[in-house]
DRENMAR-959645 format. One record per atom (N, C-alpha, C): residue in one letter; atom name; x, y, z. Coordinates in nm, 3 decimals, always signed. Atoms other than C-alpha are relative to their C-alpha. Layout:
% DRENMAR-959645
+------+-------+---------+---------+---------+
! gupa ! vexba !      c1 !      c2 !      c3 !
+------+-------+---------+---------+---------+
!    a !    CA !       X !       Y !       Z !
...
+------+-------+---------+---------+---------+
This chain:
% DRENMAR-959645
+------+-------+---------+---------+---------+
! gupa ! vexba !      c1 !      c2 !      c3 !
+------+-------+---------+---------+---------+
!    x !     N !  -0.109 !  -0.047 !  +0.083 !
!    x !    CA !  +9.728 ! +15.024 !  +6.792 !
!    x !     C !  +0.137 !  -0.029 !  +0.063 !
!    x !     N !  -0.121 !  -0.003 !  -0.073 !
!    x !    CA ! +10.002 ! +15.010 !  +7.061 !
!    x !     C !  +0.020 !  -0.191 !  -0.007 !
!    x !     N !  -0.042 !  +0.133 !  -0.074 !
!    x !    CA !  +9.994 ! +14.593 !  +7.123 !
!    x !     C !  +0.076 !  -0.051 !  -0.094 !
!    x !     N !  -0.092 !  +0.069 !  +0.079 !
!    x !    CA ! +10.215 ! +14.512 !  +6.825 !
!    x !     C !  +0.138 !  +0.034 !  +0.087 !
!    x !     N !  -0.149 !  -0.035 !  -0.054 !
!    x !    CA ! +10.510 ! +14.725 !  +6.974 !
!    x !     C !  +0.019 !  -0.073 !  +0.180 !
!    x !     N !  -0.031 !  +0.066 !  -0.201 !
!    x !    CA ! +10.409 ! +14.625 !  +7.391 !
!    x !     C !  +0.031 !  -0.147 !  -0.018 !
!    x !     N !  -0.016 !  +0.164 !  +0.000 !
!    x !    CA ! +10.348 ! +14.281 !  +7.261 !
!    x !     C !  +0.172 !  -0.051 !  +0.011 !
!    x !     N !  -0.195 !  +0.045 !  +0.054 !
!    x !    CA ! +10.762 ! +14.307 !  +7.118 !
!    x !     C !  +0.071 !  -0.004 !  +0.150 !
!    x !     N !  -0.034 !  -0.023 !  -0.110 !
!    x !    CA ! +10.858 ! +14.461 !  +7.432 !
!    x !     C !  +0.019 !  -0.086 !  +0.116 !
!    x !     N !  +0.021 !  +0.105 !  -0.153 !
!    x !    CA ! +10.706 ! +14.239 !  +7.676 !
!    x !     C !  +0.125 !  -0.146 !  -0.046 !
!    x !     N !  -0.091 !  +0.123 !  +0.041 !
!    x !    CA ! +10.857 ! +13.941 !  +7.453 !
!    x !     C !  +0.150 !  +0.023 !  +0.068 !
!    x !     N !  -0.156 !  -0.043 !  -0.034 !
!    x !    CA ! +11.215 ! +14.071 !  +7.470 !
!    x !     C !  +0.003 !  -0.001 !  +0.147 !
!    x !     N !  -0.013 !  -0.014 !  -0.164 !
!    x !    CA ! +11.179 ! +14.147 !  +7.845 !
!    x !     C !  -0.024 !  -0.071 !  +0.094 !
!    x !     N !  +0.008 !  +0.138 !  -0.008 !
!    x !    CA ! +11.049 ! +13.820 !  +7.928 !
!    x !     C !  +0.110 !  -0.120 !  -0.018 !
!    x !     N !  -0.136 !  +0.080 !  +0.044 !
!    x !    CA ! +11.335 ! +13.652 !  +7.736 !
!    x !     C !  +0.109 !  +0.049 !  +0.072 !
!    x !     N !  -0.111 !  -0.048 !  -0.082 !
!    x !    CA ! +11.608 ! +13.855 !  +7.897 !
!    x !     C !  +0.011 !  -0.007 !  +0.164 !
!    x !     N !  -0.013 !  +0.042 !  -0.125 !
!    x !    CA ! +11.493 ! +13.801 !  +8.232 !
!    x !     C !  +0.061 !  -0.119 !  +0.033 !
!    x !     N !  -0.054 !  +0.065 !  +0.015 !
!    x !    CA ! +11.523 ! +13.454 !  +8.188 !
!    x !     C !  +0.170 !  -0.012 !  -0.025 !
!    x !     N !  -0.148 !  +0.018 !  +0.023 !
!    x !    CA ! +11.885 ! +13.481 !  +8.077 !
!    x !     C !  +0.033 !  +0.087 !  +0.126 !
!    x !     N !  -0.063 !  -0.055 !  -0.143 !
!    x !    CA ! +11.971 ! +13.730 !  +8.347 !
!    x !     C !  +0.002 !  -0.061 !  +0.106 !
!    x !     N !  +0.042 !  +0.065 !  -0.087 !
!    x !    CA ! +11.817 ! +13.518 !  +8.590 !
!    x !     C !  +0.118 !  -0.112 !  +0.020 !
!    x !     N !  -0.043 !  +0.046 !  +0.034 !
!    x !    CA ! +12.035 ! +13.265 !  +8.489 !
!    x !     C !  +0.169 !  +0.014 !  -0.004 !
!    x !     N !  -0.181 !  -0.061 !  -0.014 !
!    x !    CA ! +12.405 ! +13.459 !  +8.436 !
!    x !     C !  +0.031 !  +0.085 !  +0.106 !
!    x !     N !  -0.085 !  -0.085 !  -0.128 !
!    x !    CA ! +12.415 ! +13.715 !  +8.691 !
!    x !     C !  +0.061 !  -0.082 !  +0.156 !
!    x !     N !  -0.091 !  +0.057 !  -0.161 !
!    x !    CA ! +12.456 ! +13.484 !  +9.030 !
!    x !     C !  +0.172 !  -0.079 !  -0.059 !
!    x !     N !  -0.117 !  +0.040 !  +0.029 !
!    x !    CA ! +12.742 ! +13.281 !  +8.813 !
!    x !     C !  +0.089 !  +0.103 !  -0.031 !
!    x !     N !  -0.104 !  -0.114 !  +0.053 !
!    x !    CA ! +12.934 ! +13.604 !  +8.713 !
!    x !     C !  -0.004 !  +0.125 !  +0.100 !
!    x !     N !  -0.002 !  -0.099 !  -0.092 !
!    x !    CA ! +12.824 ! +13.876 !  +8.972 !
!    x !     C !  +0.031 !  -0.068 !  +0.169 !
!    x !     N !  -0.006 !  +0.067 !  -0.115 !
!    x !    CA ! +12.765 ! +13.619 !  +9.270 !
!    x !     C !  -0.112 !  +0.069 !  +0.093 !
!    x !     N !  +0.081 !  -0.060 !  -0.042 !
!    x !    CA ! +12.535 ! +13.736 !  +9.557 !
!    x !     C !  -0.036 !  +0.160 !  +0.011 !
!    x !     N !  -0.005 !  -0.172 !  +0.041 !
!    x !    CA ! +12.627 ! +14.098 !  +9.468 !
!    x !     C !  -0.129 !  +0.105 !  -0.057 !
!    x !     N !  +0.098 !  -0.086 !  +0.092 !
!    x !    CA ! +12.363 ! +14.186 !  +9.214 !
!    x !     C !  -0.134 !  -0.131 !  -0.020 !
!    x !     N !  +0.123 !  +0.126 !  +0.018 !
!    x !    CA ! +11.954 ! +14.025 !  +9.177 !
!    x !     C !  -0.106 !  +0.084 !  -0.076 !
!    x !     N !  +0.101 !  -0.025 !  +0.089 !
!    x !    CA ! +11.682 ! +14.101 !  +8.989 !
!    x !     C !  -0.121 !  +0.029 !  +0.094 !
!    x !     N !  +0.111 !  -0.111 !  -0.136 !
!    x !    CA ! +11.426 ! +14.339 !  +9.185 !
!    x !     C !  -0.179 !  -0.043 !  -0.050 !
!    x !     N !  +0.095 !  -0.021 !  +0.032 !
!    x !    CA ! +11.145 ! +14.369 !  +8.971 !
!    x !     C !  -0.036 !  +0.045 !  -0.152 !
!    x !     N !  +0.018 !  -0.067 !  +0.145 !
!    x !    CA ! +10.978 ! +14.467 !  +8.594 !
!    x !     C !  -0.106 !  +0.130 !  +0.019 !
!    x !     N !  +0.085 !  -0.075 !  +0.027 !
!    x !    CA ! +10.840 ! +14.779 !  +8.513 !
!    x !     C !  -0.029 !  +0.044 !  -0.097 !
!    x !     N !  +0.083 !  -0.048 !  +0.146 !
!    x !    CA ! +10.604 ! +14.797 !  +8.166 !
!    x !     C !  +0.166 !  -0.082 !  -0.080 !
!    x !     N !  -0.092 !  +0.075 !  +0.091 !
!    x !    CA ! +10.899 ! +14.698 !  +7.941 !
!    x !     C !  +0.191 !  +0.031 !  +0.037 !
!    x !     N !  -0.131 !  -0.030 !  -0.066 !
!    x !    CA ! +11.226 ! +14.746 !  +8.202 !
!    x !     C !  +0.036 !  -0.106 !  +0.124 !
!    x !     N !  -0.041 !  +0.119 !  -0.011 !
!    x !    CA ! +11.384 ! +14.497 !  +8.393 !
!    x !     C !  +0.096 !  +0.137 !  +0.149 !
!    x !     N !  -0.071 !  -0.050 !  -0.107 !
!    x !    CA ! +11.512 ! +14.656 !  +8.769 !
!    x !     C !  +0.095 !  -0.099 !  +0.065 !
!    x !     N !  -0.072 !  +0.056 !  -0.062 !
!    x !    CA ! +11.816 ! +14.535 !  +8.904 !
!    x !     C !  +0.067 !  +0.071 !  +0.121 !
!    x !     N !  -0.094 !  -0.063 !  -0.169 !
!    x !    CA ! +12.007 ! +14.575 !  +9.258 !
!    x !     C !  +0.128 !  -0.046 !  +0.022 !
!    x !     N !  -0.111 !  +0.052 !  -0.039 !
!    x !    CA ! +12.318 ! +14.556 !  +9.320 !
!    x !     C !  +0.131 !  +0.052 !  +0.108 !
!    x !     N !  -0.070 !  -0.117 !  -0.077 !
!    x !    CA ! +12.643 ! +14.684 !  +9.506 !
!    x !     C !  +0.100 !  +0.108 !  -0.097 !
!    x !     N !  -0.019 !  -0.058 !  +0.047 !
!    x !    CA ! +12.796 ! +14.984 !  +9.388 !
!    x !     C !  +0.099 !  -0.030 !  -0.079 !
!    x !     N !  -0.090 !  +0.067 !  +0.113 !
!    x !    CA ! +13.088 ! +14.776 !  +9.262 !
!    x !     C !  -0.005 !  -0.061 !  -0.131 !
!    x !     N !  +0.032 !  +0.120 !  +0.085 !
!    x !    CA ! +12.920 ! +14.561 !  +9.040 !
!    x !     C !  -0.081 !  +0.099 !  -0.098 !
!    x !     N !  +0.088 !  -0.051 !  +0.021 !
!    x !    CA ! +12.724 ! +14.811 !  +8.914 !
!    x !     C !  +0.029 !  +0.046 !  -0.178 !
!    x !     N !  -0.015 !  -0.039 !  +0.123 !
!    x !    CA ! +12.904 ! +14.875 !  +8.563 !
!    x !     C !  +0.019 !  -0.145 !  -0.075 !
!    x !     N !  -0.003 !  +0.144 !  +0.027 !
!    x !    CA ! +12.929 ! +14.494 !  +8.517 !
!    x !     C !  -0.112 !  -0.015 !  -0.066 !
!    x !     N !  +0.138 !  +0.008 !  +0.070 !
!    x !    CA ! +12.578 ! +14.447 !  +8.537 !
!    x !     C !  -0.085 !  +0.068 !  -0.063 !
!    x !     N !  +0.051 !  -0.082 !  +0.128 !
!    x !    CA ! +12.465 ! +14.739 !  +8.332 !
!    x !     C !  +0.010 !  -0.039 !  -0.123 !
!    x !     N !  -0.052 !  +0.054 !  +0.144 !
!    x !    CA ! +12.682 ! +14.605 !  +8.045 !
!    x !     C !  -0.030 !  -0.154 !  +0.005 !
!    x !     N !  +0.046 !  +0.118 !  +0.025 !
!    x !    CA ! +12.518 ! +14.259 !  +8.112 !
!    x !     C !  -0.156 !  +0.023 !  -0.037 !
!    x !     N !  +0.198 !  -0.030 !  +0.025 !
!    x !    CA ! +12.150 ! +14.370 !  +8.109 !
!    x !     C !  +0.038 !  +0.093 !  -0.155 !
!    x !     N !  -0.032 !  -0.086 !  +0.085 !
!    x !    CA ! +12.256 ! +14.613 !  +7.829 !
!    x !     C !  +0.029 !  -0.153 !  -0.183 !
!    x !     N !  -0.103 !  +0.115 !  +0.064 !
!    x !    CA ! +12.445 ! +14.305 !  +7.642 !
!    x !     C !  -0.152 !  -0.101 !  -0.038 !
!    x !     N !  +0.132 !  +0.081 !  +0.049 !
!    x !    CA ! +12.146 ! +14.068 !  +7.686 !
!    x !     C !  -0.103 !  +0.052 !  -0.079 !
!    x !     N !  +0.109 !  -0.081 !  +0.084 !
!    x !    CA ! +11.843 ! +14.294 !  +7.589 !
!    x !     C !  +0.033 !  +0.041 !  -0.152 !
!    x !     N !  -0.035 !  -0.032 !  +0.175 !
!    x !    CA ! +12.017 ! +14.403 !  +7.270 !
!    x !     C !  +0.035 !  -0.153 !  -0.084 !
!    x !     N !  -0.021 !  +0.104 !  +0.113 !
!    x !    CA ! +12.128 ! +14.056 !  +7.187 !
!    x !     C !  -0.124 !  -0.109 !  -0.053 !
!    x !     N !  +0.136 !  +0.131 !  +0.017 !
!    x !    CA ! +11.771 ! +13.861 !  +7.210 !
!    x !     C !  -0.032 !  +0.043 !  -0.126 !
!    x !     N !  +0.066 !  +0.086 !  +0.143 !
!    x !    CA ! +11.659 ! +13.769 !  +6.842 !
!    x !     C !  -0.108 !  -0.035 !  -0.035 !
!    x !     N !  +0.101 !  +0.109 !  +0.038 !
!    x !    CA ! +11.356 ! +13.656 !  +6.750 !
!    x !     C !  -0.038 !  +0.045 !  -0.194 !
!    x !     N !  +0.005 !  +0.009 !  +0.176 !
!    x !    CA ! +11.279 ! +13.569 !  +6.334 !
!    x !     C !  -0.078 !  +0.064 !  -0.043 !
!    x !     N !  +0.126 !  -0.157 !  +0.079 !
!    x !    CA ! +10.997 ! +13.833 !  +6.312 !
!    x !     C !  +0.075 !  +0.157 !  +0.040 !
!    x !     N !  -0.048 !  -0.115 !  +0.041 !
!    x !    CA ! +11.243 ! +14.090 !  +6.443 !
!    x !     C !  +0.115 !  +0.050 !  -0.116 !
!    x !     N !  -0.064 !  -0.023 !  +0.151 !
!    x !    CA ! +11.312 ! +14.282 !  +6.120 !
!    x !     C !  +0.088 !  +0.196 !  +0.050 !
!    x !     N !  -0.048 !  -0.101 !  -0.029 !
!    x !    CA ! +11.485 ! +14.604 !  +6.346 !
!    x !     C !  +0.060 !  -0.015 !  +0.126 !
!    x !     N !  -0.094 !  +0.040 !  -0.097 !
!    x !    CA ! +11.808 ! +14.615 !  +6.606 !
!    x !     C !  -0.119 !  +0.059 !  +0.107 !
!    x !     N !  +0.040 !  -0.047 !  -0.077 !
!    x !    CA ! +11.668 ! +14.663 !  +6.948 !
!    x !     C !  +0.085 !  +0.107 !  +0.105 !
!    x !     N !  -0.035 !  -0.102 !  -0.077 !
!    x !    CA ! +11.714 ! +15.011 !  +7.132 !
!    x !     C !  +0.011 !  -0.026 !  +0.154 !
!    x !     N !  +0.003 !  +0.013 !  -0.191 !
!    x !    CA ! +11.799 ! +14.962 !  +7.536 !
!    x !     C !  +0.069 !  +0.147 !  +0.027 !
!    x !     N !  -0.038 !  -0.137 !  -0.090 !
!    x !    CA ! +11.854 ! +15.256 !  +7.752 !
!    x !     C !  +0.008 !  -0.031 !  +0.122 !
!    x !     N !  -0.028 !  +0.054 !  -0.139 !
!    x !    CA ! +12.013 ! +15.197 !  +8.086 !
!    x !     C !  +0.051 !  +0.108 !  +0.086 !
!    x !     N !  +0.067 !  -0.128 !  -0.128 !
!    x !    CA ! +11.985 ! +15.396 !  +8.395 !
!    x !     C !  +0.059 !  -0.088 !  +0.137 !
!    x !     N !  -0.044 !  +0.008 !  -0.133 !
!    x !    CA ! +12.129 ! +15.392 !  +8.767 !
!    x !     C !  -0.035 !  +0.052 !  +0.054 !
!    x !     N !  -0.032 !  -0.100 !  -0.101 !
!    x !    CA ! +12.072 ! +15.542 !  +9.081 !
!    x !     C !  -0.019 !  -0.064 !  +0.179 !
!    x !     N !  -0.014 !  +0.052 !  -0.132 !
!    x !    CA ! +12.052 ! +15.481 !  +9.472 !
!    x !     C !  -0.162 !  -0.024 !  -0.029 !
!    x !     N !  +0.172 !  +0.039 !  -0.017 !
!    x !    CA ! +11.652 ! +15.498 !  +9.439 !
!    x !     C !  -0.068 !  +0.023 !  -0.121 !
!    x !     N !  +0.057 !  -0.007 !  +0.124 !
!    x !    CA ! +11.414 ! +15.432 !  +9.125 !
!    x !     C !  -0.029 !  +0.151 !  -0.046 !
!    x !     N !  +0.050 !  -0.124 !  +0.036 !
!    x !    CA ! +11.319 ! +15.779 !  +9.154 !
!    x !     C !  +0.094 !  +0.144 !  -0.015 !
!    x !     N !  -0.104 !  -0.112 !  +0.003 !
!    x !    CA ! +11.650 ! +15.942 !  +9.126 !
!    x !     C !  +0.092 !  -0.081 !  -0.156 !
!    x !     N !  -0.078 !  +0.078 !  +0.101 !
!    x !    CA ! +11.767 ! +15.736 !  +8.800 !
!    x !     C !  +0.025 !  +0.126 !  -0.089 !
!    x !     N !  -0.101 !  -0.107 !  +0.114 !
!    x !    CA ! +12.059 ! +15.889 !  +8.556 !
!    x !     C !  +0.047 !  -0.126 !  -0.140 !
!    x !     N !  -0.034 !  +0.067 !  +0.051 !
!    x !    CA ! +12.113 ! +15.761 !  +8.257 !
!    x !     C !  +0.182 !  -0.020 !  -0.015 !
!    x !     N !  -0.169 !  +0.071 !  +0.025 !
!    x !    CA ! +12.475 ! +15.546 !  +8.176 !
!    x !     C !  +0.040 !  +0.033 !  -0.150 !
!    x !     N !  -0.049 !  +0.015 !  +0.104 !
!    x !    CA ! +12.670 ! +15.555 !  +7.902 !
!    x !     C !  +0.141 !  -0.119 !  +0.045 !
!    x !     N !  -0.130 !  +0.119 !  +0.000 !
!    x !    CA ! +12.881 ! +15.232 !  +7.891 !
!    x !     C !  +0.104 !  -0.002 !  -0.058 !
!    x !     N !  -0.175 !  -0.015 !  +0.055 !
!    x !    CA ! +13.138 ! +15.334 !  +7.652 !
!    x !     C !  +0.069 !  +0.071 !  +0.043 !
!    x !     N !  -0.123 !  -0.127 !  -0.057 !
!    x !    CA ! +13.305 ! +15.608 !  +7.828 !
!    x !     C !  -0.025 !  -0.033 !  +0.153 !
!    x !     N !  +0.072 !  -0.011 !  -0.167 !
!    x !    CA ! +13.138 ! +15.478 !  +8.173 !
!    x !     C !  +0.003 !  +0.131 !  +0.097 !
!    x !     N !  -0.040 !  -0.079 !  -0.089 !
!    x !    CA ! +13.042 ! +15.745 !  +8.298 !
!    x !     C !  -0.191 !  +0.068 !  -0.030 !
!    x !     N !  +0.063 !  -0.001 !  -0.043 !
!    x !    CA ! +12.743 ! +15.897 !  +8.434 !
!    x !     C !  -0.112 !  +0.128 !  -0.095 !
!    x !     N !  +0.038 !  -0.092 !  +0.050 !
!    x !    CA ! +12.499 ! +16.134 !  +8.226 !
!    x !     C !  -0.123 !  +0.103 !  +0.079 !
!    x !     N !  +0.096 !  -0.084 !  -0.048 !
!    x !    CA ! +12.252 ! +16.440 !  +8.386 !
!    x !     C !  -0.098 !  -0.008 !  -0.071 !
+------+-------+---------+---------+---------+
């Protein structure tokens, strides 16, 4: 029942790597890299400077990938913290940090 939606997931998260892979060293520079995936999330590292940059780039990509069978916008939810296990979610329009 679930592999229509993981199947979407994985797609999208697959595709966006690729592009991240791709834009962050030209626009962040050695600052920020691509860590690791977990299930349908995409971990990045970076320095604390860069850190609202590349939110609103991973944020930016994942929502903009396309494909002609998707018939609904895609939802991203983006998250920070010093260690995976202390993550807060972001809000990019007001930047600023949510509990």
């Amino acid at each position: 029942m679930n592999f229509p939606v993981q199947s979407l997931a994985n797609e999208v998260c697959f595709a966006a790597l690729r592009e991240l892979d791709a834009k962050l060293p030209s626009i962040i520079g050695a600052d920020a890299y691509l860590v690791l995936t977990v299930h349908d999330s995409i971990v990045a590292e970076c320095e604390m400077e860069s850190m609202w940059t590349v939110a609103q780039m991973g944020y930016d990509v994942m929502t903009g990938i396309k494909f002609d069978w998707m018939k609904v916008p895609m939802e991203v939810d983006v998250e920070a913290g010093l260690n995976y296990g202390e993550l807060k979610k972001l809000d990019l329009k007001t930047r600023t940090v949510k509990d």
